[in-house]
C-alpha atoms as one frame of an Amber mdcrd trajectory, in Angstrom:
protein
  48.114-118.010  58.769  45.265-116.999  61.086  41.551-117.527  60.071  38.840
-116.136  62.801  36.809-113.453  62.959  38.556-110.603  62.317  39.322-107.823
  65.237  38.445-104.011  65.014  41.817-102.841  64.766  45.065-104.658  63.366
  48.946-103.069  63.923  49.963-103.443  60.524  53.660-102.714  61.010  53.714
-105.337  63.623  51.877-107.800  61.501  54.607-106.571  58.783  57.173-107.565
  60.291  56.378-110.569  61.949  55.236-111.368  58.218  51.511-112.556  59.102
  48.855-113.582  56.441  45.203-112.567  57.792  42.261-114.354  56.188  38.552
-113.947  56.881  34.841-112.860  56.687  33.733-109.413  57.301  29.941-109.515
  57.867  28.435-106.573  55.219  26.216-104.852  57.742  29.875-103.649  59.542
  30.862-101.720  56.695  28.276 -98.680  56.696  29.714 -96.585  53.558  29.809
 -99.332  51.127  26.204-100.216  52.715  25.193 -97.050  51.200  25.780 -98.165
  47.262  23.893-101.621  48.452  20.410-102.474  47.800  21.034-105.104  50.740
  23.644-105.208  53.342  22.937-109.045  53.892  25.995-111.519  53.309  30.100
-110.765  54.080  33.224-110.203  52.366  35.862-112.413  52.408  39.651-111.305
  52.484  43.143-112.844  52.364  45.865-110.354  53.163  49.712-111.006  53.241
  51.841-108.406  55.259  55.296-108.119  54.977  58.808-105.438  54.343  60.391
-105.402  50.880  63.526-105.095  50.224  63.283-101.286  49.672  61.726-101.412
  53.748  58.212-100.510  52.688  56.340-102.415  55.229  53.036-103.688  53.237
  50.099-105.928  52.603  49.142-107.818  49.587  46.159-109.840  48.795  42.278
-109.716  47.801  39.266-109.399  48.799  35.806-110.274  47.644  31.786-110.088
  48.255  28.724-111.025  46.439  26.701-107.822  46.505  22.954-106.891  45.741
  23.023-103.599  43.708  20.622-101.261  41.855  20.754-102.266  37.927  21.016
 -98.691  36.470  19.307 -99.738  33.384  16.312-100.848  34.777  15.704 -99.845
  38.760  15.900-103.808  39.850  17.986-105.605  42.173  20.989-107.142  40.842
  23.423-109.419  42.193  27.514-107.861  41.737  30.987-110.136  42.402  33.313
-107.611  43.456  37.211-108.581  43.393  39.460-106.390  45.345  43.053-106.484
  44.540  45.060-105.150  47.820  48.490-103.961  47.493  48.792-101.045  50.386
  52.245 -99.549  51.456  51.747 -98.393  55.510  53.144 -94.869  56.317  53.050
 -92.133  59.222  53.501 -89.428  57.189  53.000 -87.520  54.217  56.768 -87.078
  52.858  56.790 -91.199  53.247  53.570 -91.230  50.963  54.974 -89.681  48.328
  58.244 -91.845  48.273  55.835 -94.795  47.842  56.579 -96.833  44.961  53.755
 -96.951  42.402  52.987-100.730  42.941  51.380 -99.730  46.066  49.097 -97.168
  47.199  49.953 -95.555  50.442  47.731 -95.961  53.833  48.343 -93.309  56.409
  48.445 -95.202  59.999  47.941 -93.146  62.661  48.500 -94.498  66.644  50.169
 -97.179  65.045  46.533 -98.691  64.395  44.569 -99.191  61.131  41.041-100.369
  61.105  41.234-103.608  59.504  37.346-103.652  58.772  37.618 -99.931  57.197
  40.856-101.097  54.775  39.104-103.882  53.324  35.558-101.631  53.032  37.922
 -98.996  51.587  38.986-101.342  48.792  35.675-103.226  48.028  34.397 -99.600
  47.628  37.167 -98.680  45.325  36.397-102.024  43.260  32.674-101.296  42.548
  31.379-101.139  38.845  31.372 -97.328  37.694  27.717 -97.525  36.444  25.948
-101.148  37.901  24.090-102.666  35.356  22.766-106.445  33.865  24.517-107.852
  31.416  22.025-109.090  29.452  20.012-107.355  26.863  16.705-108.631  28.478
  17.374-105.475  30.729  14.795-102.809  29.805  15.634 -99.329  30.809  12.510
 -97.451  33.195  11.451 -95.566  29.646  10.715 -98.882  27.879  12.479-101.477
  25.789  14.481 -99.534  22.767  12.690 -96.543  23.411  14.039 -92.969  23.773
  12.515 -90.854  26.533  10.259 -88.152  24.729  12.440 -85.033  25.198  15.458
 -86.790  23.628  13.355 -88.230  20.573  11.601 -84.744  19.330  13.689 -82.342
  17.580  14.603 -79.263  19.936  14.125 -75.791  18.545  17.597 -73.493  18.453
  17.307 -71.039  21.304  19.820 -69.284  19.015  17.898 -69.161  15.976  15.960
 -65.802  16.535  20.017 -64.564  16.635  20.814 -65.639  13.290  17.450 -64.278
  11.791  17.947 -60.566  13.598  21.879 -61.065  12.169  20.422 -61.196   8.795
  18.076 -58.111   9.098  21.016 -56.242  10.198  23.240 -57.298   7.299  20.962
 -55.849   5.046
């Protein structure tokens, strides 16, 4: 098991084989499209990853990986703080007939030049592990209209655009 900072690209069918385990920090400010859901892009990510060939000769990695991330509450427009676990279980492939005999406990990665971003997996799964909607879990949270309060247009009654319809439907009835 290797622990250092980790380098730009990793040759995962290498690393399968050879059955490595990488572990690690990625600093946040390397990962640029999961900086873009972030309030802040202080702090890192931390990652374990096992890589390996089952007995069916997918060559894979398993493990997790995890941050501490400042987000936008949706609720309420402040800055919230998000623990986001990433479970990693990637089957490694060079093409797309091999992606689709991929068994469903893993989800295939396409490597290309025998190379794979190591950075851009883990920022690929963090990404894929974020909340749908962010918000606190506390009811202390007030949304930006107030504190059990309904914005204005969804608390008055709406007139039917339709009704004028129904009244010249009558007329002609008659």
């Amino acid at each position: 098991m290797s622990q250092q900072p980790p380098v730009e690209y990793i040759t995962p069918f290498k690393l399968a084989r050879q059955e490595q385990c990488l572990k690690g920090v990625v600093a946040l400010r390397e990962m640029a499209r999961l900086g873009q859901y972030l309030i802040s892009n202080e702090g890192e990510a931390s990652f374990e990853i096992l890589f390996g060939v089952d007995e069916g000769r997918t060559y894979f990695a398993r493990g997790q990986a995890s941050a501490s991330l400042q987000m936008e509450c949706q609720r309420c427009s402040k800055s919230m703080n998000v623990d986001v676990e990433a479970e990693i279980a990637i089957a490694f492939v060079t093409s797309d007939q091999q992606a689709e005999r991929v068994s469903a406990d893993y989800e295939p990665c396409m490597v290309e030049d025998e190379k794979l971003s190591l950075v851009s997996l883990i920022e690929d799964e963090l990404i894929l592990a974020l909340p749908i909607v962010a918000t606190h879990e506390d009811t202390g949270c007030q949304s930006w209209f107030g504190e059990n309060e309904e914005p204005a247009s969804l608390a008055e009654p709406r007139e039917n655009p339709f009704a004028v319809l129904a009244t010249l439907k009558k007329a002609s009835d008659k």
